[in-house]
N, C-alpha and C positions, 0 to 999 in steps of 0.2 A: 677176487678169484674164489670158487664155493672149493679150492683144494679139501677132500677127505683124506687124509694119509700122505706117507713120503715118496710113495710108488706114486698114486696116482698122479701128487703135483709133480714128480720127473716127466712122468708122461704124458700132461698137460702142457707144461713149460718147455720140454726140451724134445719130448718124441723120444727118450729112451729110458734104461730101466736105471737102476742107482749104480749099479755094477759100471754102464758107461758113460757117466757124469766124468767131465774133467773139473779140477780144483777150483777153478771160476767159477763153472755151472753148482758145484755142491756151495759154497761159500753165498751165491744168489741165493739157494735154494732153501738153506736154513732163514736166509734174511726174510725169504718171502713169507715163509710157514711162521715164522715170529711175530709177524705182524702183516696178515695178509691184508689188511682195509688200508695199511699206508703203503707197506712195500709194494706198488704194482711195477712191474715193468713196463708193461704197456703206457700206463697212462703218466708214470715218474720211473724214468728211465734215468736221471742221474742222481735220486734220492734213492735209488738200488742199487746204483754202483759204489754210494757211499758207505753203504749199506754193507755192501758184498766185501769193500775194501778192509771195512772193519774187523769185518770177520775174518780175511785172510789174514791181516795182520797180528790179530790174536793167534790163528794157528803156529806162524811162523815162531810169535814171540814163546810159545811153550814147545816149540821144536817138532812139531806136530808134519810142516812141510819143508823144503828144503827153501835156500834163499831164489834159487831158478825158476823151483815151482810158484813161488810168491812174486816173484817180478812181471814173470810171464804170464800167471793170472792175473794180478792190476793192471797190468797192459790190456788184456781181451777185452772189446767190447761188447757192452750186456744183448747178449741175443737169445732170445726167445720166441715160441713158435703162435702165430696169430691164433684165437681162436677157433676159426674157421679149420685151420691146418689139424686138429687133433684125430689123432687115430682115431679110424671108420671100426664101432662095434659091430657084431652081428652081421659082417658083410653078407652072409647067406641070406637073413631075413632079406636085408635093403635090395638083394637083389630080386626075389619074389615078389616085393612091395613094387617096385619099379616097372617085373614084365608083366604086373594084371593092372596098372596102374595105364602099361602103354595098349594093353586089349581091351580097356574101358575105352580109352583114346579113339583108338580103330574103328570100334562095333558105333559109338555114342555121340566122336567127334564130327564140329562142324567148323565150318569159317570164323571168324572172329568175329562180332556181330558191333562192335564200340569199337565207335573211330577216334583216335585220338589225336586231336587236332593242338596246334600250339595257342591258338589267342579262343577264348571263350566266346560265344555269338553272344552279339547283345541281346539283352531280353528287352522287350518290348512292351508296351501295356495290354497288348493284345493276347502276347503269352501268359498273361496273368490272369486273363477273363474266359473261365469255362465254355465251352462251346456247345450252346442249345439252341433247339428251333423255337424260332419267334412266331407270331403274329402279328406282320406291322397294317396296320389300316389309317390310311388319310383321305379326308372328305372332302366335300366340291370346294367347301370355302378354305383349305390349307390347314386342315391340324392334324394333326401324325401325332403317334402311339404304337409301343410294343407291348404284347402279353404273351409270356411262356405258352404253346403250343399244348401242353399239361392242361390250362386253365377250363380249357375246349374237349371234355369226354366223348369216348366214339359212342354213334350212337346208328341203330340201324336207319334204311331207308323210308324215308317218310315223315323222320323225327322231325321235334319242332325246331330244335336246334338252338345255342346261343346266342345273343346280340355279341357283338364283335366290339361296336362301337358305340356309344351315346351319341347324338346330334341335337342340332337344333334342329327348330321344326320344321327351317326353309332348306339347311344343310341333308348330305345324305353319305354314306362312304362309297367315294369313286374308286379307291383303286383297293386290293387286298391281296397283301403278298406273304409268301410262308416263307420265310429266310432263317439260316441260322447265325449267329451273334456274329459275328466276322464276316459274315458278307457286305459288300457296298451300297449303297443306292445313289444315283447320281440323279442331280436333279437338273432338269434344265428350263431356261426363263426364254421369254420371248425378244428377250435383247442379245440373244448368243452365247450366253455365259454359262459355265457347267459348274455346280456343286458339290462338293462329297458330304456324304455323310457315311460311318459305321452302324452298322443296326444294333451294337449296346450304345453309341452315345445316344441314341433316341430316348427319349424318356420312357418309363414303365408306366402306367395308369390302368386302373379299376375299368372293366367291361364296360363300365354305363357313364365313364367319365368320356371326355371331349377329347384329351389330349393336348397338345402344346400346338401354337402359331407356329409355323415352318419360317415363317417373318421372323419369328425369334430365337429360331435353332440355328439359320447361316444366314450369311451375312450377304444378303441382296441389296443391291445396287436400287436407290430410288427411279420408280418405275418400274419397278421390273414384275415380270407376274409369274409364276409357273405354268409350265406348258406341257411338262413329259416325266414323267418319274419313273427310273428304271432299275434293276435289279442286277447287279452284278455279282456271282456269286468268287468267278475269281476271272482276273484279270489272264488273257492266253491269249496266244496268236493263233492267228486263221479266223478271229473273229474282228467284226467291223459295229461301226455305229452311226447308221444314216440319219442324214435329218434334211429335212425339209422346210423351204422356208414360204413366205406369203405371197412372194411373186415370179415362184416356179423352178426355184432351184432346189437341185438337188448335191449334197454333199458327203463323201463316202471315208472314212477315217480309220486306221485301224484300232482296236481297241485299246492295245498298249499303252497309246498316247495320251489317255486317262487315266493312268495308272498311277501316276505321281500327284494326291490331293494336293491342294493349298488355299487356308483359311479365307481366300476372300473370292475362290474359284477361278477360272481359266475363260479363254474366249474356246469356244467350242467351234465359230465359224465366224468368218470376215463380213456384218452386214452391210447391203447399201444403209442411206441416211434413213428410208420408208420404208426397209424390208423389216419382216419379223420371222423367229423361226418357229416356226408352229409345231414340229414334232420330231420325233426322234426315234430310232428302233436300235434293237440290236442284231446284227444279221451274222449269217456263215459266207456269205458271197454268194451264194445261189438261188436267192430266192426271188420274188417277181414283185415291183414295185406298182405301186396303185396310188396317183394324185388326183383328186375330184378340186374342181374351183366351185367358186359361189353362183356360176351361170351356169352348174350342171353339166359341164364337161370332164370326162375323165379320159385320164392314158393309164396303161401297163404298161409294161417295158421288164426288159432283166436285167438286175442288179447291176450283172456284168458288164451292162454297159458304161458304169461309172466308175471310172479309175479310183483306185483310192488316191488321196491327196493329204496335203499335213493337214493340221489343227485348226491353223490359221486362214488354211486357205476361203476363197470367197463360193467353190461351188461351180456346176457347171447347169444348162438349162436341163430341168426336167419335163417340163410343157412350157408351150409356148401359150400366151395369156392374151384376149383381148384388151382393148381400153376399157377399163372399168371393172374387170375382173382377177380375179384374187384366189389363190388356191386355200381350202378351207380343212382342208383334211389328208393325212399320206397314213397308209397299211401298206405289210408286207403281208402277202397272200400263200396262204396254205389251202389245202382239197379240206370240200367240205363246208366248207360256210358258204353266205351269205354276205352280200355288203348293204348296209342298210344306212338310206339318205335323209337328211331330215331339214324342211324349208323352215324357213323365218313365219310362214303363216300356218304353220301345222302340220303340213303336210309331208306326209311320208312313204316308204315303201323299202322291201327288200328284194332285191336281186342276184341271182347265180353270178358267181365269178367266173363261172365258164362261157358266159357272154360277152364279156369281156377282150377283145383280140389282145395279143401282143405285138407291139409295137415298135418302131424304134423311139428312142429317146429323143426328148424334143421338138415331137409331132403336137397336133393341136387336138387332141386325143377324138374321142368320139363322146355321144350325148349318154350321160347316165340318169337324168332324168332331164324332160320340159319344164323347165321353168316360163313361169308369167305372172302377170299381176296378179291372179288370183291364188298362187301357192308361191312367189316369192321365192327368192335366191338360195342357195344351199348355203343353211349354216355347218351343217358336222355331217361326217361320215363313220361308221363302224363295224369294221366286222365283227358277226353276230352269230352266233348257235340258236338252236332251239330252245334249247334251257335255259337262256338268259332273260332278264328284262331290262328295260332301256328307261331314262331316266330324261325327262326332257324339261326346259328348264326356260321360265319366260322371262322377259325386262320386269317383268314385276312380279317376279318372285314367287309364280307358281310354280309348282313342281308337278308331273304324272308321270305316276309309273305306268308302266305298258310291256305286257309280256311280249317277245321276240315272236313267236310260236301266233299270236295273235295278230300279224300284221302279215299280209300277203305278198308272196314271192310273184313278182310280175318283170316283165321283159326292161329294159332300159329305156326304150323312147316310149315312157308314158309319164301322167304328169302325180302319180301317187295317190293315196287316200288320204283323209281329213283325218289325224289323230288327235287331236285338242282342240275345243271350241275355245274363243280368245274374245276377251271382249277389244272394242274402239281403241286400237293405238298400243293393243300389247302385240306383240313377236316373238318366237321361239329367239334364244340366243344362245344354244348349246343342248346338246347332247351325252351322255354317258352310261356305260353300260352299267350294272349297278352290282359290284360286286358283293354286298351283305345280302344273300339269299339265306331262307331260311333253312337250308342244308346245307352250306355254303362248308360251313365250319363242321362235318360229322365225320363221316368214316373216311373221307379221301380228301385229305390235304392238297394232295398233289394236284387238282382238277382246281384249286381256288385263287393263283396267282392269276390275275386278269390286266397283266398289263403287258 
């Protein structure tokens, strides 16, 4: 007790002055001021009573109290007032302090703004890793890479701009997306099975480096190839995940049901023994589906006509196929583009989507381009802008690019123009749009996710 004086330890210890001390209370009182670091009552309540007893005793023994007052004091029990309880100084201040204390309150206060919850939320590795936008770019042959969004300075229109990615010389970057660390990408293969990845566990790599085998980032199943690489910035409901598979089906999912990774991936849809699934989107429900096969037929149809279904399920018809034929391509169509088709012997062309009717699901669609021996079955389809170029790609390992803007927008029942001379026994085997433009990466981020 920090006691200064005999007044003020009465009026700390008991709440009154020395005048109203009874014989007990004075008898503590002295015990306590004698040695206040041992005598506490508070915290040695019967090393103060032995205390107090002593000294009434002495009183008694020089005649000082009477023997009544001496019994009746050893009897009382040591009571003293908490600290909290000691007389309020200055109550006039405190209460000034109190009413500008409660018109700060009034004029300044808000809601509480910290919840306090009983159990802690777990932390996560994700809560540990800053949140920045990426640059993720992967090439026709499978290598994936992230670089800080920073690395890529704006620059006006026309600039030459940065390489994004290193390749080999047959390789090229098909897909390029701007995500920030915490988003998902889910990959999916042509035997039905879906992958997570987070865009930090990607690895980080130099502008001009390759990047890492996607073979050796998750863990695919022998045989398996990638087909679709998609962007998921966060998992919500009211969104879906179509796919499409090689002999006409189509299957509608909600997006949720992706939302729980696991290291060796999921079945994304039920195949037969010969089907494959060729492609994948992410939709809102409302948008208008577009399948082209290898003999040059295509359907529309709306979304809405395919129920959504679970995970597992096998899918319902989205065209219907002859013998020999094979669906090669599915878009989800917006105003304003182009679909552009590209045969096995070179041949190509691009066409309005508003030529296109809509359909019902299941029809045997109508003809998007003639095919015959001399231009050869549809390998890929694309929707395509103006600004883009197209990347086309032979069994032996030629590559041409070819601006979009350079190939002619002509009607659906025609048989296309010549875009690659091929020598004896070569064929186009794929298509893609080419996302490493040399503006690609300058003042608008936003315009360079292309998938």
């Amino acid at each position: 007790f920090p006691i200064r004086g005999v007044e003020a330890a009465a009026a700390l210890l008991f709440g009154k002055s020395l005048k109203q001390l009874d014989p007990s209370e004075c008898a503590l009182l002295a015990a306590v001021i004698r040695a206040p670091n041992i005598i506490t009552p508070l915290k040695h309540p019967e090393r103060s009573r032995a205390r107090r007893n002593m000294i009434l005793g002495l009183l008694f023994k020089e005649g000082k109290i009477s023997r009544d007052d001496y019994e009746g004091a050893v009897a009382a029990p040591v009571r003293v007032r908490r600290p909290g309880a000691a007389p309020v100084r200055a109550p006039a201040f405190l209460d000034r302090v109190k009413d500008e204390l409660a018109g700060i309150q009034e004029q300044f206060g808000d809601p509480r703004r910290t919840q306090i919850i009983d159990e802690a939320r777990e932390i996560t590795i994700e809560d540990m890793i800053a949140e920045e936008d990426m640059v993720v770019t992967i090439s026709k042959d499978g290598y994936i890479k992230r670089n800080p969004i920073t690395l890529y300075q704006s620059q006006r229109r026309g600039g030459k701009g940065k390489t994004a990615m290193g390749t080999k010389e047959e390789d090229f970057v098909a897909h390029l997306f701007v995500a920030s660390t915490h988003h998902t990408f889910l990959f999916f293969t042509n035997r039905g099975r879906v992958y997570w990845c987070k865009v930090y566990d990607i690895p980080q790599a130099g502008r001009q480096s390759l990047g890492k085998a996607i073979v050796n980032l998750l863990s695919f199943e022998s045989e398996e190839k990638l087909t679709t690489v998609l962007a998921v910035p966060e998992f919500e409901p009211g969104k879906f995940i179509l796919v499409a598979t090689k002999q006409g089906l189509v299957k509608k999912t909600d997006l949720m049901s992706y939302s729980r990774p696991r290291t060796g991936g999921i079945i994304a849809l039920d195949l037969l023994e010969d089907d494959e699934l060729i492609s994948a989107r992410i939709t809102d429900g409302t948008w208008n589906v577009f399948l082209c096969s290898a003999l040059g037929k295509s359907i529309r149809f709306l979304e809405s006509d395919v129920r959504p279904t679970g995970r597992v399920a096998r899918g319902v018809r989205g065209m219907a196929l002859t013998e020999g034929d094979q669906i090669v391509g599915m878009e989800v169509l917006s105003h304003g583009q182009t679909l552009f088709a590209a045969t096995e012997n070179g041949y190509g062309k691009r066409t309005s989507i508003d030529e296109y009717p809509i359909q019902k699901r299941g029809g045997k669609g109508v003809i998007t381009i003639k095919t015959n021996q001399r231009n050869g079955r549809v390998v890929s389809i694309l929707l395509v802008d103006d600004n883009e170029d197209i990347m086309l790609m032979t069994n032996n390992g030629k590559i041409i690019r070819i601006p979009t803007r350079g190939i002619s927008v002509i009607s659906r029942n025609t048989q296309g123009v010549k875009l690659i001379d091929m020598e004896t026994g070569e064929r186009v085997v794929g298509a893609a749009r080419l996302a490493e433009k040399e503006d690609m990466i300058s003042d608008e981020f936003g315009n360079a996710d292309h998938e």
